[in-house]
LOMIZA-162113 format. One record per residue (C-alpha): x, y, z; residue in three letters. Coordinates in steps of 0.2 Angstrom, whole numbers, plus 2048, in hexadecimal, padded with zeros to 3 digits. Layout:
N
XYZALA
...
***
This chain:
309
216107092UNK
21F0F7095UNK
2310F809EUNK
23E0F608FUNK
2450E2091UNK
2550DE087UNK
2560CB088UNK
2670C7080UNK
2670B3085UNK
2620A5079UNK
25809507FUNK
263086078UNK
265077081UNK
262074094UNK
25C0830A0UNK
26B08D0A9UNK
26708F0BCUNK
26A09F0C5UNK
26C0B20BDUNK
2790BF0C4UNK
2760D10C4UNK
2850DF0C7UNK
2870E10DBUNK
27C0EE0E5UNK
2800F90F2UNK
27E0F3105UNK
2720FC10CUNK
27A10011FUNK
274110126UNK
264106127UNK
2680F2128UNK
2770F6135UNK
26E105140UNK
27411313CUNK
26611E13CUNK
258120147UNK
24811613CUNK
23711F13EUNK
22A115136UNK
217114138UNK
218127130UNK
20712B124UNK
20B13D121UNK
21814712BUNK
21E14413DUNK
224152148UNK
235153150UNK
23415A161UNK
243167164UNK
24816E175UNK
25717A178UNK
25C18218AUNK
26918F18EUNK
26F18F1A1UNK
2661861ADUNK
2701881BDUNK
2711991C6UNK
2761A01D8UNK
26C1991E4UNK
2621A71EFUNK
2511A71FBUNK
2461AD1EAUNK
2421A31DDUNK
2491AE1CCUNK
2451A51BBUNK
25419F1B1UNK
2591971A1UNK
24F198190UNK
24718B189UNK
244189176UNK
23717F16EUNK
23B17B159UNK
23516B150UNK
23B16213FUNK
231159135UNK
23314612DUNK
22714511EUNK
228135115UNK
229138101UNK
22112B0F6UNK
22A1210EAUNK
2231100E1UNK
22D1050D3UNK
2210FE0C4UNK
2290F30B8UNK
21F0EC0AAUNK
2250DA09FUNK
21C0CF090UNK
21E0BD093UNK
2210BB083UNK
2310C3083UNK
2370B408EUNK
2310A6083UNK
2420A7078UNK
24C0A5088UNK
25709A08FUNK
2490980A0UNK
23B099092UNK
236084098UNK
23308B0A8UNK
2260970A3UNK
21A0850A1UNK
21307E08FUNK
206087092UNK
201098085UNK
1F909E095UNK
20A0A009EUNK
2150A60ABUNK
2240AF0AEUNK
2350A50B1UNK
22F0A30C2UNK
2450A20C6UNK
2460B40BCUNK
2370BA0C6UNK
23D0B50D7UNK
2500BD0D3UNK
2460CE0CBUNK
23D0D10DCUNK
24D0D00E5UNK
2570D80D8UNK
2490E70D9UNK
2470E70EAUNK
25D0E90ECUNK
25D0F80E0UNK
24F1000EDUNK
25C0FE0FBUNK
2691050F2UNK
25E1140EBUNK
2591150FBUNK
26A114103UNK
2711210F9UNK
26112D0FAUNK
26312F10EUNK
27513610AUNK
27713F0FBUNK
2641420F6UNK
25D1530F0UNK
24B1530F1UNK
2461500DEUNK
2401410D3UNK
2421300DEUNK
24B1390EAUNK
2491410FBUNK
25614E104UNK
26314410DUNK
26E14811CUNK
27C151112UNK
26F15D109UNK
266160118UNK
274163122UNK
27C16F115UNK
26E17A113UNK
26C17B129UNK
27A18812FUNK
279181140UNK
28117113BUNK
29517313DUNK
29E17312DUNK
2AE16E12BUNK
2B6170119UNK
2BF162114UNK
2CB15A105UNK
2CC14A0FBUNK
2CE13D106UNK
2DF131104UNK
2E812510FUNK
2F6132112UNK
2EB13E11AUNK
2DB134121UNK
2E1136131UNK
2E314A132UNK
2D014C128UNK
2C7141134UNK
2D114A142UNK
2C815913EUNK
2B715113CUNK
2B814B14FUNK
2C115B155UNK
2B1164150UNK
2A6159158UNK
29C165165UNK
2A1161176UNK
29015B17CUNK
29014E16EUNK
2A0148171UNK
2A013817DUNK
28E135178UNK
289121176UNK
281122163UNK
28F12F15EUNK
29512914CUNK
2A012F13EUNK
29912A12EUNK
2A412B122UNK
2A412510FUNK
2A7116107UNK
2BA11E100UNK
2BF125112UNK
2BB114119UNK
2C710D10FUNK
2D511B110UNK
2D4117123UNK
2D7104123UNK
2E4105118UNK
2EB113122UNK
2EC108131UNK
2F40FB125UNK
303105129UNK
308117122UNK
31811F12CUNK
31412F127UNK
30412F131UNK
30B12B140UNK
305118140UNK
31410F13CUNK
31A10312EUNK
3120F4135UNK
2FF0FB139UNK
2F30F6147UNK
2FA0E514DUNK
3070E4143UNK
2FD0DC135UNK
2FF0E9129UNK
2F20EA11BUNK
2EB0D9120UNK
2E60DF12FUNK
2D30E212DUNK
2C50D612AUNK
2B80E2126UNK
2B40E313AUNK
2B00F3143UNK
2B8103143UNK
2BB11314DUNK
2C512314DUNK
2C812B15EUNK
2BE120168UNK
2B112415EUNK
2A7113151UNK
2A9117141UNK
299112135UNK
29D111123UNK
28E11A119UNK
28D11310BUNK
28111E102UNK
28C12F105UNK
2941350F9UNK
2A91340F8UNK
2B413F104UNK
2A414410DUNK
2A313E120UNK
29814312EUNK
299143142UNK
28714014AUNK
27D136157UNK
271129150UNK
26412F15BUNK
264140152UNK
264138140UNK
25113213BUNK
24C12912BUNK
23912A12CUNK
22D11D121UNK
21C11411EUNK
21E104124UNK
233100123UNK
22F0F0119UNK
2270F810BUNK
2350F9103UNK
2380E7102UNK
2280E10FDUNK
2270E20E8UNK
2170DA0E2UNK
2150D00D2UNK
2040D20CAUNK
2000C70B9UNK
1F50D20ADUNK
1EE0C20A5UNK
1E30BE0B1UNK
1DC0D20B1UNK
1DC0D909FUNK
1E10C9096UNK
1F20CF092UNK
2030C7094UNK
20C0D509EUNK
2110D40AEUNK
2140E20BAUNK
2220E30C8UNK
21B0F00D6UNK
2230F80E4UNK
21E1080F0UNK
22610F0FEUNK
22711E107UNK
238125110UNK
240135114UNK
24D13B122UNK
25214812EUNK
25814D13DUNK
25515514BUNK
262162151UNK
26F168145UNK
27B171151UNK
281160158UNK
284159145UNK
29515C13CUNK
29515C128UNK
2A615A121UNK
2A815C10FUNK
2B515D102UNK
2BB16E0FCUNK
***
C-alpha cells in the first residue's frame, strides 16, 4: 500500500527552490551526551550490578570475613523499528519541481524533494527517538524509557512534585537535589534532567522574581536578557535540558548509570531510497529506514524521579 501523498502545489511558471517543513525536536540526550551510548548490541547485553554493605571492621590477629556482596544484572535489549514510505512519480509530474524530474517517461523523483524527504525523515527519527528514551511505554514504535522504568522500580527515589511555574522553580528543584542520595551527590556526571517547561521557568526565574529570593534584577543584573541559551546549573550541580521528557517531570542521575543501547548508532541516520522501476517496472519509490534502540540503567537506588502530583 502506497504512503498517502497530498500534493497541494501547482507547477506554473519557473521552479521555486527550497521546501520548509514544521520544526523537529532537538535530539539532546544523545547529540549532547547525556546518556551513556551502548552500540554494537545484536540481541541483549548484560548490565553488571555489584552492591556491598560494610567493608571496614575492627582490626584483630584473625582474619573474620566482613561485608556482603551482591551480584544482580540488567539488561539492554535493543527493539527493532524500520520507516517504509512508498511514492508514484507520477504524483510529482503536476508539481512546481515536476521539470526536475527529467523529460524523460522513465523518470525520477525531484531529486531537491528527495534530498530534503531523507532529512525530513531522518529528523522525525530523532525526535521519535528522543521522546521514546523519556516518556516510552514499550508498545508500537516505542520502547520503555527512563520515566516508565524508573516508576515501576521501587528502589528508585520518588519525590512527588507539582506543576512547575517561575514562582516556585526554585523550591521543586530544591527537593529533587535534596533527595539526591548522598553517595551520588558530588559525583562528576551527576545531572538533573529536567523538561523542556522547567528549563524555562528557571531562566526566567533567574531573570529576576523577589519572591524567590533572587532579587528584581536577576543574575548579573540583566534581568530577563540575561541568558543566551548557554549552560545551566542548580546547586552546583549542570542542568541538561531533556527534551524528550515529558512537562513538570525532572530527574537526578549520573550519565554513567543511564544507557541507551543500539545496533550500530548511525542506523538511524541512514534512510535508503530504492527506485522500483528498475525492479518490478513500477513507478513507486520506497524511502527505507531501520534501527534498533532501547535504554536502561543500571542501579535504581541512586536515580531520583520527580513527578507531578
Amino acid at each position: 500500500m502506497a504512503t498517502t501523498t497530498s500534493i497541494t502545489t501547482t507547477y506554473a511558471g519557473e521552479k521555486l527552490q527550497g521546501f520548509i517543513s514544521a520544526a523537529l525536536l532537538s535530539a539532546n540526550t544523545l547529540d549532547k551526551g547525556g546518556v551513556t551510548i551502548k552500540q554494537n548490541v545484536k540481541f541483549k547485553e548484560v548490565i553488571k550490578t555489584l552492591s556491598t554493605t560494610d567493608l571496614v571492621a575492627d582490626g584483630s590477629c584473625d582474619f573474620a570475613a566482613t561485608d556482603t556482596i551482591t551480584l544482580g544484572e540488567r539488561y539492554l535489549e535493543p527493539k527493532e523499528f524500520q520507516v517504509n514510505l512508498q511514492l508514484c512519480k507520477s504524483d510529482f509530474r503536476s508539481d512546481f519541481d515536476a521539470i526536475s524530474m527529467g523529460y524523460s517517461a522513465m523518470d525520477s523523483l525531484p531529486p531537491s524533494f528527495q534530498e530534503y524527504l531523507l532529512g525530513h525523515v531522518i529528523g522525525k527519527v530523532a525526535e521519535k527517538i528522543e521522546t521514546t528514551i523519556w516518556q516510552g511505554v514499550d508498545g508500537a514504535g516505542q520502547f520503555d524509557g527512563f520515566v516508565a522504568l524508573a516508576t515501576a522500580d521501587a528502589t528508585v527515589v520518588d519525590v512527588v512534585g507539582t506543576t512547575v511555574t517561575a514562582l516556585n522553580v526554585i523550591d521543586e528543584l530544591g527537593k529533587l537535589v535534596d533527595a539526591i542520595p548522598q553517595e551520588v551527590y558530588g559525583k562528576e556526571d551527576l545531572k538533573l534532567y529536567l523538561a523542556p517547561n522547567v528549563i524555562r521557568a528557571y531562566v526566567r526565574a533567574l531573570g529576576g522574581f523577589g519572591a524567590a529570593g533572587l532579587g528584581a534584577a536577576g543574575t548579573d543584573a540583566k534581568g530577563t536578557q540575561w541568558y543566551n541559551n548557554g549552560s545551566l546549573s542548580f546547586d552546583g550541580v549542570p542542568v541538561f535540558m531533556a527534551n524528550g521528557m515529558a512537562s513538570n517531570y525532572m530527574m537526578a542521575a549520573q550519565s554513567g548509570n543511564l544507557m541507551y543501547g543500539c545496533g550500530l548508532f548511525n542506523d538511524k541516520n541512514e534512510a535508503k531510497v530504492i527506485d522500483l522501476s528498475e525492479i518490478d517496472g513500477s513507478q513507486n519509490v520506497r524511502i527505507v529506514l531501520r534501527y534498533t534502540a532501547t535504554v536502561n540503567y543500571g542501579i535504581g537506588s541512586e536515580i531520583v524521579l520527580y513527578t507531578p502530583a
